[in-house]
Predicted model as a PDB file, atoms N, CA, C, CB and O in Angstrom, pLDDT in the B-factor column:
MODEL        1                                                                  
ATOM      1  N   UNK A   1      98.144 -29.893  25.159  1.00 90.00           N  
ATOM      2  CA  UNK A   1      97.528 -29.833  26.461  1.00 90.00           C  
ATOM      3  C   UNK A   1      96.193 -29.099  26.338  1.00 90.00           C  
ATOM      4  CB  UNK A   1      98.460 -29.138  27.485  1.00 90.00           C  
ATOM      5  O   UNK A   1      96.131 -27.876  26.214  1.00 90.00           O  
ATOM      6  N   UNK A   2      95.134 -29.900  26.377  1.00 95.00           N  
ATOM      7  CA  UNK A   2      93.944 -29.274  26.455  1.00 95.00           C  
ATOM      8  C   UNK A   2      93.644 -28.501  27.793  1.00 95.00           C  
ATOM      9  CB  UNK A   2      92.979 -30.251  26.203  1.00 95.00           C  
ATOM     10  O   UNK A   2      93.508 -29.068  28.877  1.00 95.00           O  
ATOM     11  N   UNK A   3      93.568 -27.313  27.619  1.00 98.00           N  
ATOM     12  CA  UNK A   3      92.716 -26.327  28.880  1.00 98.00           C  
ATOM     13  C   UNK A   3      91.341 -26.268  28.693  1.00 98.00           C  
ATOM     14  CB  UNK A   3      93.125 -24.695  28.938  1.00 98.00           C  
ATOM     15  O   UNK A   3      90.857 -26.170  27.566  1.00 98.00           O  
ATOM     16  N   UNK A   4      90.619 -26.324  29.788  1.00 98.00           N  
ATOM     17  CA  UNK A   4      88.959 -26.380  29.455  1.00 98.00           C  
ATOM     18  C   UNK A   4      88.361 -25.349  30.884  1.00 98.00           C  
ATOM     19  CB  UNK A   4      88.186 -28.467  29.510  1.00 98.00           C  
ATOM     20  O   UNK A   4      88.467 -25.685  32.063  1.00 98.00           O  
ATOM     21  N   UNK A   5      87.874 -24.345  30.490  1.00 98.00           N  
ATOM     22  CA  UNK A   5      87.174 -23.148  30.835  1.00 98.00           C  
ATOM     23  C   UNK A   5      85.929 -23.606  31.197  1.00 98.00           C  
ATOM     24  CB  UNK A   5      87.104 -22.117  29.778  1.00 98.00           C  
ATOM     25  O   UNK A   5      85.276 -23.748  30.163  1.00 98.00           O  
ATOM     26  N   UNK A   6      84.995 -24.042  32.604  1.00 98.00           N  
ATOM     27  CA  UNK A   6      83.717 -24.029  32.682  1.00 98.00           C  
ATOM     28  C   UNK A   6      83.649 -23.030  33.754  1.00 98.00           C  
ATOM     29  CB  UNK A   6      83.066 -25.358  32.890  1.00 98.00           C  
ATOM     30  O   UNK A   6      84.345 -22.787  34.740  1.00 98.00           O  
ATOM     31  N   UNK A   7      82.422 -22.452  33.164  1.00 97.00           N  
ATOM     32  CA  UNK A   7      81.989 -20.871  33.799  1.00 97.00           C  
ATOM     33  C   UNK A   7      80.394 -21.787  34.576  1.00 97.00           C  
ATOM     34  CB  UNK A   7      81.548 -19.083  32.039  1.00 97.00           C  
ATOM     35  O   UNK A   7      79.793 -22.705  34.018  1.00 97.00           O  
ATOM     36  N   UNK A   8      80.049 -21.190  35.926  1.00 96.00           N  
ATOM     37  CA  UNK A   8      78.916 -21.901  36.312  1.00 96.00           C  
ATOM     38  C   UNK A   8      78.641 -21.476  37.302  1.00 96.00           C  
ATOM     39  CB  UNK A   8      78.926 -23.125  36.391  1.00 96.00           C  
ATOM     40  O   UNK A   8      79.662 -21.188  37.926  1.00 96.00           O  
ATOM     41  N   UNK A   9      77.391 -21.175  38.048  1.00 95.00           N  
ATOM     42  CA  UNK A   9      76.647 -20.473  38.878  1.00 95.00           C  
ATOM     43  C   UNK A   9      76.936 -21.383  40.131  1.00 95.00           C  
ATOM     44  CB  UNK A   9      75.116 -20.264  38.397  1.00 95.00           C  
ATOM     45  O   UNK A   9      76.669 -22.584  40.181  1.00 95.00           O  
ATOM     46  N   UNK A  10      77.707 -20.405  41.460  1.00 95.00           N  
ATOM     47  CA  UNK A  10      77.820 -21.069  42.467  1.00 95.00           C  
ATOM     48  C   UNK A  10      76.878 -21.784  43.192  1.00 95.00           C  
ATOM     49  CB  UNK A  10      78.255 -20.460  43.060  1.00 95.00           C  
ATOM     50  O   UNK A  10      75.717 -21.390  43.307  1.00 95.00           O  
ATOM     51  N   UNK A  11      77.323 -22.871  43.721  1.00 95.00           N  
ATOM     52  CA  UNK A  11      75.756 -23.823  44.512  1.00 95.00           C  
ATOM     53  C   UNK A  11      76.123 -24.907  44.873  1.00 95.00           C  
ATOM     54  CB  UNK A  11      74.368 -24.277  43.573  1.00 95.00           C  
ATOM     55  O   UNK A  11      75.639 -25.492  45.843  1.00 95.00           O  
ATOM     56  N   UNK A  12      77.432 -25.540  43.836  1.00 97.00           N  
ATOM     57  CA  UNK A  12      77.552 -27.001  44.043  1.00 97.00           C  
ATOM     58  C   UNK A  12      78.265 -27.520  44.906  1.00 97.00           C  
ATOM     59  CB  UNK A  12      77.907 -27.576  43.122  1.00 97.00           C  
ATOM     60  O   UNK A  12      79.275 -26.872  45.183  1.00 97.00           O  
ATOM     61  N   UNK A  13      78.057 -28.799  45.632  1.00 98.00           N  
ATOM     62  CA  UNK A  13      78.682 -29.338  46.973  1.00 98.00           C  
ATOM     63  C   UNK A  13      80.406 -29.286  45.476  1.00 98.00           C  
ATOM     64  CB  UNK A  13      77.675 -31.564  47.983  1.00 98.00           C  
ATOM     65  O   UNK A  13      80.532 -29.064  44.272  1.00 98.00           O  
ATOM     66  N   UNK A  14      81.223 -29.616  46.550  1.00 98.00           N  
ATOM     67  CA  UNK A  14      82.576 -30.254  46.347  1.00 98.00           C  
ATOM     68  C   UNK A  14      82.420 -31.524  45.186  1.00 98.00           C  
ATOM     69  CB  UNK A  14      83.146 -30.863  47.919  1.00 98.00           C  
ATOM     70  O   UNK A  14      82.622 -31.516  43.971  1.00 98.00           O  
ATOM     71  N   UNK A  15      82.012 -32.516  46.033  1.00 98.00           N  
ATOM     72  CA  UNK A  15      81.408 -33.838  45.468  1.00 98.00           C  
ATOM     73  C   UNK A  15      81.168 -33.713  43.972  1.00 98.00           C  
ATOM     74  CB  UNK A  15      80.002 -34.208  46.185  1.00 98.00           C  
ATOM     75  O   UNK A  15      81.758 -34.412  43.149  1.00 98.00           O  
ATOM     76  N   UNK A  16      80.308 -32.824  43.680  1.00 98.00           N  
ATOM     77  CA  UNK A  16      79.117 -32.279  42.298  1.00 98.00           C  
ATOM     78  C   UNK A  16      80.654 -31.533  41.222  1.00 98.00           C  
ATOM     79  CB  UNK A  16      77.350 -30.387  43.101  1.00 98.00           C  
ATOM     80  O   UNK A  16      80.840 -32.054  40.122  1.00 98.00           O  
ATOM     81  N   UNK A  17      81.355 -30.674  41.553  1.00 98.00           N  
ATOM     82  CA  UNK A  17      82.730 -30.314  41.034  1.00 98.00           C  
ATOM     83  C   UNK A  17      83.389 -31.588  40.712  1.00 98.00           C  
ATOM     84  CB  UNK A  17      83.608 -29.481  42.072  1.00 98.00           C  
ATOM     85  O   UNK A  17      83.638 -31.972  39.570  1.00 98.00           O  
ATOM     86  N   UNK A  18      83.649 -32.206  41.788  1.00 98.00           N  
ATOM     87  CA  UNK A  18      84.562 -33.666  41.308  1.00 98.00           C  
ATOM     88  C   UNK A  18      84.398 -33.958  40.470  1.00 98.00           C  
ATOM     89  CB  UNK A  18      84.539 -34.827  41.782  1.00 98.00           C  
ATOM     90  O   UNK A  18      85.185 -33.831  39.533  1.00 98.00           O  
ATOM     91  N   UNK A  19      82.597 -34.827  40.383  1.00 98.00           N  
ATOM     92  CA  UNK A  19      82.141 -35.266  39.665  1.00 98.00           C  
ATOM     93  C   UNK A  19      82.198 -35.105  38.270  1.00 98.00           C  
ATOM     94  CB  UNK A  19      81.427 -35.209  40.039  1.00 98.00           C  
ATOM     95  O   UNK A  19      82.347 -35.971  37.409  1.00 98.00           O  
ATOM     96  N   UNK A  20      82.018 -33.524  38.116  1.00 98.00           N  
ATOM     97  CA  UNK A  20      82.265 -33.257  36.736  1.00 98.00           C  
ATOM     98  C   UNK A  20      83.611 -33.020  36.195  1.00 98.00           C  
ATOM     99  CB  UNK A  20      81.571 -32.230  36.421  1.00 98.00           C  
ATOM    100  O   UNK A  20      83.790 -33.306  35.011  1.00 98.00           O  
ATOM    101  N   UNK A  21      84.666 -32.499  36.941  1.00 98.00           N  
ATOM    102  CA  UNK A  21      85.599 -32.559  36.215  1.00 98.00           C  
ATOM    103  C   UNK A  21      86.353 -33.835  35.689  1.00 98.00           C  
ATOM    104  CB  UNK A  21      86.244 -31.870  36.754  1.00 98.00           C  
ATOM    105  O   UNK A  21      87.206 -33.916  34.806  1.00 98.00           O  
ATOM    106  N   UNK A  22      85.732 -34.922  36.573  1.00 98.00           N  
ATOM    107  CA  UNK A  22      86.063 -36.407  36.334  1.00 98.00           C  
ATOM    108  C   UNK A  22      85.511 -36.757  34.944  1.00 98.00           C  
ATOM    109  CB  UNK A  22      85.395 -37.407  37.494  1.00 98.00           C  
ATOM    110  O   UNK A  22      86.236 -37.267  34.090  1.00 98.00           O  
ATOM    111  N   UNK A  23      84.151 -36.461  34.721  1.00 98.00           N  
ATOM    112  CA  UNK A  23      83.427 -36.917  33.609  1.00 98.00           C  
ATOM    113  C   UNK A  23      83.834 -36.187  32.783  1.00 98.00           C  
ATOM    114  CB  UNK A  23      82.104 -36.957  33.624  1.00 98.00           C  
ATOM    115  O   UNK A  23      83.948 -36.845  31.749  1.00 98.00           O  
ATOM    116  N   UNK A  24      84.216 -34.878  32.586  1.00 98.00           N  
ATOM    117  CA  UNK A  24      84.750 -34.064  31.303  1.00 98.00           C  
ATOM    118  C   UNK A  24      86.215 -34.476  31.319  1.00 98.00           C  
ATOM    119  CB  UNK A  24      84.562 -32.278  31.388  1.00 98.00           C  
ATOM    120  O   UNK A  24      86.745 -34.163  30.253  1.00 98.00           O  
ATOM    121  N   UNK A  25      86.856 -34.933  31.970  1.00 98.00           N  
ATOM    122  CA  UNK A  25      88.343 -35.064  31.525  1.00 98.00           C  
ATOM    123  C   UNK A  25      88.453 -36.172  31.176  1.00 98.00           C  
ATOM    124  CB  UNK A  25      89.389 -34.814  32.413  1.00 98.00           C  
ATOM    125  O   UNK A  25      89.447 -36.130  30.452  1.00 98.00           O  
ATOM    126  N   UNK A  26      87.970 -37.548  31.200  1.00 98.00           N  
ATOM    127  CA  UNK A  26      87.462 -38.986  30.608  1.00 98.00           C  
ATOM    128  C   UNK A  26      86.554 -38.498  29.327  1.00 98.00           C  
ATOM    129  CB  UNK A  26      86.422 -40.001  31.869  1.00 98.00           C  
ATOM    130  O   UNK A  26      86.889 -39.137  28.329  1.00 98.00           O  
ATOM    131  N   UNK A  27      85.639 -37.673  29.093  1.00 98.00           N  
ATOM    132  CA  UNK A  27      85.103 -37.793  28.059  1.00 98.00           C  
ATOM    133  C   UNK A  27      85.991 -37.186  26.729  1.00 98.00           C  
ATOM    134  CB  UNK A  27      83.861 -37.239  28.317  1.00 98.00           C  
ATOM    135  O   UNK A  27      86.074 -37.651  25.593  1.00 98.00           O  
ATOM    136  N   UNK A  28      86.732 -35.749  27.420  1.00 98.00           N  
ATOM    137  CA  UNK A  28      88.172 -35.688  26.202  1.00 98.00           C  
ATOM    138  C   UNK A  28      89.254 -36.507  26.091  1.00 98.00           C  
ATOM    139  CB  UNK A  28      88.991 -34.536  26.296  1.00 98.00           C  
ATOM    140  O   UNK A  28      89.973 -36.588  25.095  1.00 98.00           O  
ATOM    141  N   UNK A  29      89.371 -37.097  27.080  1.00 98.00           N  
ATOM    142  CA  UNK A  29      90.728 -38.417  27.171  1.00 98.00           C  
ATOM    143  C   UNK A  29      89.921 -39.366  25.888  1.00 98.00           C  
ATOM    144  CB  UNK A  29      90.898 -39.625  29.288  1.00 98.00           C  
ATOM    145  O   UNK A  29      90.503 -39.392  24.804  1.00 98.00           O  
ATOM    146  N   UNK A  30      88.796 -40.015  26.002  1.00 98.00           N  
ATOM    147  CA  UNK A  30      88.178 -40.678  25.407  1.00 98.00           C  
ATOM    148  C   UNK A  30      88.184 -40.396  23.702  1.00 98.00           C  
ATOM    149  CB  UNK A  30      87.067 -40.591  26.090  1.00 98.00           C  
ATOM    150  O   UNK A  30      88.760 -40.967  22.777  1.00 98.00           O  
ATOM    151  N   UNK A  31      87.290 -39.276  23.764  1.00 98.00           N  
ATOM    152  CA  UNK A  31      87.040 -38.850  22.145  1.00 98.00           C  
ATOM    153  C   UNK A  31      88.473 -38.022  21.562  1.00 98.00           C  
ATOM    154  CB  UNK A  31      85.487 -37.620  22.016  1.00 98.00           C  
ATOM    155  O   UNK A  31      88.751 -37.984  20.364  1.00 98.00           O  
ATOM    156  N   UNK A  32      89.011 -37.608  22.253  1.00 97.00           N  
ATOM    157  CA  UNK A  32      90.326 -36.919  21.503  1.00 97.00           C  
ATOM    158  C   UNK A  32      91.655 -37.698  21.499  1.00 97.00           C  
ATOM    159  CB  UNK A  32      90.696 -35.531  22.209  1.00 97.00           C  
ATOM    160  O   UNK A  32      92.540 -37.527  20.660  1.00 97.00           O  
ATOM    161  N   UNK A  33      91.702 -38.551  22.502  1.00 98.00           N  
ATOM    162  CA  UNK A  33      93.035 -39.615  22.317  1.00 98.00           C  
ATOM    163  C   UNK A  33      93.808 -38.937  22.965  1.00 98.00           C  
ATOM    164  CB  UNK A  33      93.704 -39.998  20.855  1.00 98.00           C  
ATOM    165  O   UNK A  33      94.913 -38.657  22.501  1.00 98.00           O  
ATOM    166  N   UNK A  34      93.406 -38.506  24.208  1.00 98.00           N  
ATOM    167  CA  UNK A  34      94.720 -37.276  24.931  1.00 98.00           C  
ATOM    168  C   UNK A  34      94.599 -38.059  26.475  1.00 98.00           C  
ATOM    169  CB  UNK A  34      94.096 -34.920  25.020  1.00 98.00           C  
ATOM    170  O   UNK A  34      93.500 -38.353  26.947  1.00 98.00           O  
ATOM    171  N   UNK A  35      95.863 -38.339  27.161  1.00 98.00           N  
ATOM    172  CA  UNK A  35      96.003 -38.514  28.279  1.00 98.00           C  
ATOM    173  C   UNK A  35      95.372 -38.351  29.083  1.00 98.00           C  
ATOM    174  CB  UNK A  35      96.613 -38.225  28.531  1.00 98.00           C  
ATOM    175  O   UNK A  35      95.468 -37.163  28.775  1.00 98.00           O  
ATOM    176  N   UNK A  36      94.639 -38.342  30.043  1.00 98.00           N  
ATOM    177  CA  UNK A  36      94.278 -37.546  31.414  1.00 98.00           C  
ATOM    178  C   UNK A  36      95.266 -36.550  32.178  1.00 98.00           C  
ATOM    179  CB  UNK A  36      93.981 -38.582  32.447  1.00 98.00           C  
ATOM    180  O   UNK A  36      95.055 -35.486  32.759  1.00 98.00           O  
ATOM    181  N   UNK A  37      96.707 -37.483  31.902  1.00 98.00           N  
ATOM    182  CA  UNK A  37      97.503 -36.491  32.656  1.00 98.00           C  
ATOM    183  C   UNK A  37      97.450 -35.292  32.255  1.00 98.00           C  
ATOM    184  CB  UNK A  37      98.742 -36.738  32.714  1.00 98.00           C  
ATOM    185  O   UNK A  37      97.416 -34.414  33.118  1.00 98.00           O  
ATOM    186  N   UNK A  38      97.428 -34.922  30.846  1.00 98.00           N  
ATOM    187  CA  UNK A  38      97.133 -33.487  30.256  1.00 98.00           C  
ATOM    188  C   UNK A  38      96.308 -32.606  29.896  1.00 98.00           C  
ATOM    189  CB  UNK A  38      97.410 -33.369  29.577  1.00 98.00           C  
ATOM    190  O   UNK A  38      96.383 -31.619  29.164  1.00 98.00           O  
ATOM    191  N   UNK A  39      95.241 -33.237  30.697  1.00 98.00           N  
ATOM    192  CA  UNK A  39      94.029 -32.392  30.590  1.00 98.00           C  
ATOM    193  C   UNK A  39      93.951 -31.450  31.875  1.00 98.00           C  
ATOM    194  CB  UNK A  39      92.691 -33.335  30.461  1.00 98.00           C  
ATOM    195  O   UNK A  39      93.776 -31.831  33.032  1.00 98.00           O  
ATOM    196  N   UNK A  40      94.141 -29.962  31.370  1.00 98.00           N  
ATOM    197  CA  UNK A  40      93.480 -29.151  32.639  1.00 98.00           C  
ATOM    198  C   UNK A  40      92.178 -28.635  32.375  1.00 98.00           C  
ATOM    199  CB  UNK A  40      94.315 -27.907  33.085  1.00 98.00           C  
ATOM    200  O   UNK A  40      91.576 -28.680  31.303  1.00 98.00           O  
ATOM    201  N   UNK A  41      91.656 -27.950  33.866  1.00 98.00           N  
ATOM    202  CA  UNK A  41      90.222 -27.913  34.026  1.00 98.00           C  
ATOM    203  C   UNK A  41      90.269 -26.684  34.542  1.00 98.00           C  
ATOM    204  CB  UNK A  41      89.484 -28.992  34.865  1.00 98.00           C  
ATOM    205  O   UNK A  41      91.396 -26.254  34.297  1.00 98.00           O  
ATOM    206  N   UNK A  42      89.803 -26.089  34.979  1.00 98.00           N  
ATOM    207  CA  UNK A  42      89.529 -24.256  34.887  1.00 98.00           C  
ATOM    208  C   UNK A  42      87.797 -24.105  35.592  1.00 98.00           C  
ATOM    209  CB  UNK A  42      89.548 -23.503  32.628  1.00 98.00           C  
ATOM    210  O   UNK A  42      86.857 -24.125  34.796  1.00 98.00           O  
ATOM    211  N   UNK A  43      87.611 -24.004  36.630  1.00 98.00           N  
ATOM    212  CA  UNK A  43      86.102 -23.861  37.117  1.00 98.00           C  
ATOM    213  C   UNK A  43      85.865 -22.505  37.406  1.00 98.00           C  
ATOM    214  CB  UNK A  43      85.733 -24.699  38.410  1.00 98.00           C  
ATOM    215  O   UNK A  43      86.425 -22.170  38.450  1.00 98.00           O  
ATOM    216  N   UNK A  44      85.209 -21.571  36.832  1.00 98.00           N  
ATOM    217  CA  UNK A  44      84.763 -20.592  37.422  1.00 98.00           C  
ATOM    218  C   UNK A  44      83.436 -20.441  37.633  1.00 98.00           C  
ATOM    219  CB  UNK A  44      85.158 -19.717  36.926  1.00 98.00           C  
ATOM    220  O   UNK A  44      82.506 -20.468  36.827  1.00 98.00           O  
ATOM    221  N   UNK A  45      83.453 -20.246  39.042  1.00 97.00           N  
ATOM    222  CA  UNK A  45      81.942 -20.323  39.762  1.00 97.00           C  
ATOM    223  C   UNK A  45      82.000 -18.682  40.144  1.00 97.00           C  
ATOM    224  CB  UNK A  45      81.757 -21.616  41.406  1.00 97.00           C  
ATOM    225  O   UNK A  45      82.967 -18.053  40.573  1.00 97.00           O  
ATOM    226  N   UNK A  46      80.617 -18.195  39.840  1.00 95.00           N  
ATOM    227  CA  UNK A  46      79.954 -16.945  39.483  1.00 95.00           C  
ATOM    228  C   UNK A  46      79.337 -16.484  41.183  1.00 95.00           C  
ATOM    229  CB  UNK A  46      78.577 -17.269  38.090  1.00 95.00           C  
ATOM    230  O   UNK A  46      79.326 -17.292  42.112  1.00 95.00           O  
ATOM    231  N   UNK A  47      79.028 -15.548  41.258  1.00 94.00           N  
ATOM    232  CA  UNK A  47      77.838 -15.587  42.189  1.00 94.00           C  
ATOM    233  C   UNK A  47      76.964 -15.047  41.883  1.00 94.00           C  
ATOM    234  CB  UNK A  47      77.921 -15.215  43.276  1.00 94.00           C  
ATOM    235  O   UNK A  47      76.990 -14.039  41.177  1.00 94.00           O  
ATOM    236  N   UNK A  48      75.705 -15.720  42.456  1.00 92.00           N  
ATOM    237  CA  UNK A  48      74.401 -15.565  41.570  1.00 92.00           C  
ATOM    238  C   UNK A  48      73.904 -13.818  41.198  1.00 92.00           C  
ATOM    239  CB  UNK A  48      73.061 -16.394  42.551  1.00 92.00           C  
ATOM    240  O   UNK A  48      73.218 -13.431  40.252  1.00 92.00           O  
ATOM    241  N   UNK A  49      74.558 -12.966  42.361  1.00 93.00           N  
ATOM    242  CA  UNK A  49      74.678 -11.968  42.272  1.00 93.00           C  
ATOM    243  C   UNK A  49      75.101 -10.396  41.539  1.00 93.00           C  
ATOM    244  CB  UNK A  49      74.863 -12.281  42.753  1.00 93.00           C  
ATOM    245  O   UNK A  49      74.860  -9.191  41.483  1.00 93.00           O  
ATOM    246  N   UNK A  50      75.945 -11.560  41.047  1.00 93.00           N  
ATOM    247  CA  UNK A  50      76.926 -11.157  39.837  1.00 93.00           C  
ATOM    248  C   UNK A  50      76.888 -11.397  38.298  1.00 93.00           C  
ATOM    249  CB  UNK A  50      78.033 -11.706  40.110  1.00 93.00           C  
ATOM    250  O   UNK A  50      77.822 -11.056  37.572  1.00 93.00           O  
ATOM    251  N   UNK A  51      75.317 -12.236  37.664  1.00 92.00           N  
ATOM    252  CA  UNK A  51      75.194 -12.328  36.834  1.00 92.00           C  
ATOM    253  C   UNK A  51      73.507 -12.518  36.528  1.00 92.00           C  
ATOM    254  CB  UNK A  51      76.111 -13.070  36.606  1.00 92.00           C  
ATOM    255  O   UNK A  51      72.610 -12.801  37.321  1.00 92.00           O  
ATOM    256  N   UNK A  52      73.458 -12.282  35.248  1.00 94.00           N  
ATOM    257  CA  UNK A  52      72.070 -11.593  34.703  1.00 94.00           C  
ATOM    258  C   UNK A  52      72.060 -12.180  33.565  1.00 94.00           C  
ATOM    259  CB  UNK A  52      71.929  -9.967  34.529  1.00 94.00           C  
ATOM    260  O   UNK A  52      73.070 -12.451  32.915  1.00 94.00           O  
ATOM    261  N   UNK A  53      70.261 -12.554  33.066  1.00 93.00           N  
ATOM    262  CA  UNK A  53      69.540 -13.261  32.239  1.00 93.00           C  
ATOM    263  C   UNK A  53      68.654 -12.250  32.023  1.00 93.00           C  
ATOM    264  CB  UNK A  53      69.035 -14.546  32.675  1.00 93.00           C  
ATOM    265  O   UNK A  53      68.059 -11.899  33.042  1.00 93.00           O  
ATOM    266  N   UNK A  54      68.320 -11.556  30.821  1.00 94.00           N  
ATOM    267  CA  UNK A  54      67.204 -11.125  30.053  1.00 94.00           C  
ATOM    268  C   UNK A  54      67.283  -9.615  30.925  1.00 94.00           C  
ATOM    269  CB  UNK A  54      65.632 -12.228  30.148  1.00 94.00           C  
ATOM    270  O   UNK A  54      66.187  -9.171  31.265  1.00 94.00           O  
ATOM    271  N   UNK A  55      68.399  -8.876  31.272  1.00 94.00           N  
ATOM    272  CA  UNK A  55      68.134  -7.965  31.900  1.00 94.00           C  
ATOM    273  C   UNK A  55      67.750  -7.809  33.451  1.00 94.00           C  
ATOM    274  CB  UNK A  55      67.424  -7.631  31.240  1.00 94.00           C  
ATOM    275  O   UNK A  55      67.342  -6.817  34.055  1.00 94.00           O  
ATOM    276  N   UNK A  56      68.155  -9.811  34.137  1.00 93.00           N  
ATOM    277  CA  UNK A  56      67.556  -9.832  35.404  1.00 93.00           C  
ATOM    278  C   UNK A  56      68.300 -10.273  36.568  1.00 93.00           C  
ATOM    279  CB  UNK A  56      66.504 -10.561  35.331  1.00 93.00           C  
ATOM    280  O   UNK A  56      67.957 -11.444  36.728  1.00 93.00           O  
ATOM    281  N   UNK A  57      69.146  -9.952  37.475  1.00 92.00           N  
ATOM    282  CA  UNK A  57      69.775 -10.936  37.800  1.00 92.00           C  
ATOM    283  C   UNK A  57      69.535 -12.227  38.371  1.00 92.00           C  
ATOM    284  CB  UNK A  57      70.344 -10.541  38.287  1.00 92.00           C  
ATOM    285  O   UNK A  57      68.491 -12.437  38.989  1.00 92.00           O  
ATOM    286  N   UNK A  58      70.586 -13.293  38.190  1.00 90.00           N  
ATOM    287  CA  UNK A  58      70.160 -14.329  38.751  1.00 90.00           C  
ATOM    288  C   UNK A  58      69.295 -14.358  40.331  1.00 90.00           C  
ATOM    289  CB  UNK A  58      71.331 -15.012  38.729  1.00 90.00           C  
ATOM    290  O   UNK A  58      68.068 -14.416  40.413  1.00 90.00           O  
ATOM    291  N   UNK A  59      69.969 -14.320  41.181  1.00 90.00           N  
ATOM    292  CA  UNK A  59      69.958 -13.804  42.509  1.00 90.00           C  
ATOM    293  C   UNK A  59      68.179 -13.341  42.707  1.00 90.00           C  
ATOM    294  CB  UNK A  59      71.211 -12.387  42.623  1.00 90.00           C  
ATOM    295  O   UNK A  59      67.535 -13.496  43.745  1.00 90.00           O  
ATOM    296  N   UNK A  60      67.618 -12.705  41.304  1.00 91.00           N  
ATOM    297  CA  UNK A  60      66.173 -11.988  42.083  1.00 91.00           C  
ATOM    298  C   UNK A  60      65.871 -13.084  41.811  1.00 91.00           C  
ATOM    299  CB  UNK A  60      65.131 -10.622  41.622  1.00 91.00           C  
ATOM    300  O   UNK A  60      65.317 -13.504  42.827  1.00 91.00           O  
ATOM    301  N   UNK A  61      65.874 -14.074  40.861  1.00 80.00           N  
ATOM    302  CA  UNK A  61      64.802 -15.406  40.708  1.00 80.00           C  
ATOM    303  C   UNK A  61      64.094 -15.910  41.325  1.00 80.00           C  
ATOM    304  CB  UNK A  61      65.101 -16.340  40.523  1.00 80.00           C  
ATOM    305  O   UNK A  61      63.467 -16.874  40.885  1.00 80.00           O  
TER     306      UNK A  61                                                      
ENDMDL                                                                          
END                                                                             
């Protein structure tokens, strides 16, 4: 059972989530030979507030 961890800066409609967990769980179904049924997905959305680039946080950008 593949588990898959995406870490990602809050923002995205619903729709934009779908989207991708659709395309990443077809693209490991695809290249690894694993079901769909057994693929889980794991989204953690950040707030921009809460994370920092080069000493900066996102949020001042």
């Amino acid at each position: 059972m593949p588990l898959v961890h995406i870490d990602l800066l809050e923002g995205r409609t619903d729709e934009q989530l779908k989207a991708l967990v659709k395309d990443v769980t077809a693209a490991i179904s695809k290249d690894a030979n694993i079901p769909a049924e057994r693929i889980h997905i794991i989204l953690n959305e950040m707030r921009k507030d809460r994370y920092s680039v080069a000493g900066k946080m996102v949020s001042d950008k």
